[in-house]
C-alpha positions as MATLAB code, in Angstrom:
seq = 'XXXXXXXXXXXXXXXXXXXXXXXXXXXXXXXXXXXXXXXXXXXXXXXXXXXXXXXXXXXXXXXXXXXXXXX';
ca = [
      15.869   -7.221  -32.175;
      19.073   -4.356  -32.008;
      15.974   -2.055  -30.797;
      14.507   -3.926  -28.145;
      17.964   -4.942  -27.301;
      18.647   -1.518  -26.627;
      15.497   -0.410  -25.045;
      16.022   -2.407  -22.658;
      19.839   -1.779  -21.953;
      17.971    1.833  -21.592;
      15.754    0.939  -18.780;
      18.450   -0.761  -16.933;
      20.594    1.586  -16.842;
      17.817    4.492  -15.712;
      16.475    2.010  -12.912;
      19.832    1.502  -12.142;
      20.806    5.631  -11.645;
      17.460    5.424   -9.866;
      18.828    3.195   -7.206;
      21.968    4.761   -6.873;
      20.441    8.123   -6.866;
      18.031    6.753   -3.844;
      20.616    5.367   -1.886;
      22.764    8.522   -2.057;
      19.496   10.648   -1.107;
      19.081    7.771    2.068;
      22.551    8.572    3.079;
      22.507   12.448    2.770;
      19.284   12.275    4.902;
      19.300    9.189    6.972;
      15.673    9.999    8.553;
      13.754   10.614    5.305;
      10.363    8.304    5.678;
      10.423    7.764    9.414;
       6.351    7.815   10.534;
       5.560    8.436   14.036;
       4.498    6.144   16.515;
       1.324    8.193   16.207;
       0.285    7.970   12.457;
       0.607    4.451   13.633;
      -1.716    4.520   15.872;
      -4.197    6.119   14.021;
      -4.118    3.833   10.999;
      -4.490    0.606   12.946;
      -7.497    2.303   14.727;
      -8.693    3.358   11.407;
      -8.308   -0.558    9.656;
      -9.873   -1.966   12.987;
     -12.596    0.049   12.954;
     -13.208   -0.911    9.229;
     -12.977   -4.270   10.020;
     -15.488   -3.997   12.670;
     -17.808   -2.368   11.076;
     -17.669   -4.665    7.846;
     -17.982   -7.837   10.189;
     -21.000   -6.090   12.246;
     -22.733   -5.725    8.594;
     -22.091   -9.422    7.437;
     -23.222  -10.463   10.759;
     -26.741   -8.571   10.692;
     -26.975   -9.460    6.656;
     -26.133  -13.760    7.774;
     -29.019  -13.066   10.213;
     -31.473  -11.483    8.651;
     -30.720  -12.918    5.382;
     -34.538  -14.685    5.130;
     -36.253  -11.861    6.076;
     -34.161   -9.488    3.739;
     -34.866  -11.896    0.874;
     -38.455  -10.316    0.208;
     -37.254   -6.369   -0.182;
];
């Protein structure tokens, strides 16, 4: 039990210098992670697209389900 006690006193303590070592970074460099409004853009084009595409296929494979039945 003393060793798991202390294992896990040992990850609190590192997740705990994690966080403060991540907030210190955050306010050295208050801009670190900002995306622009492009890379937006681009992904919400990109999931749309998929989800087109993946409802185009379910709608052809609900239609010709019968048919497609015999392959």
């Amino acid at each position: 039990m003393k060793r798991t006690a202390a294992r896990s006193h040992r990850v609190w303590r590192r997740l705990a210098t994690r966080l403060e070592e991540g907030l210190a970074d955050m306010a050295r460099r208050p801009d670190r992670g900002d995306i622009s409004i492009t890379t937006v853009i681009i992904w919400v084009a990109a999931v749309t697209g998929a989800l087109v595409i993946a409802g185009t296929i379910a709608a052809v494979v609900a239609k010709y389900n019968g048919t497609l039945a015999g392959i």
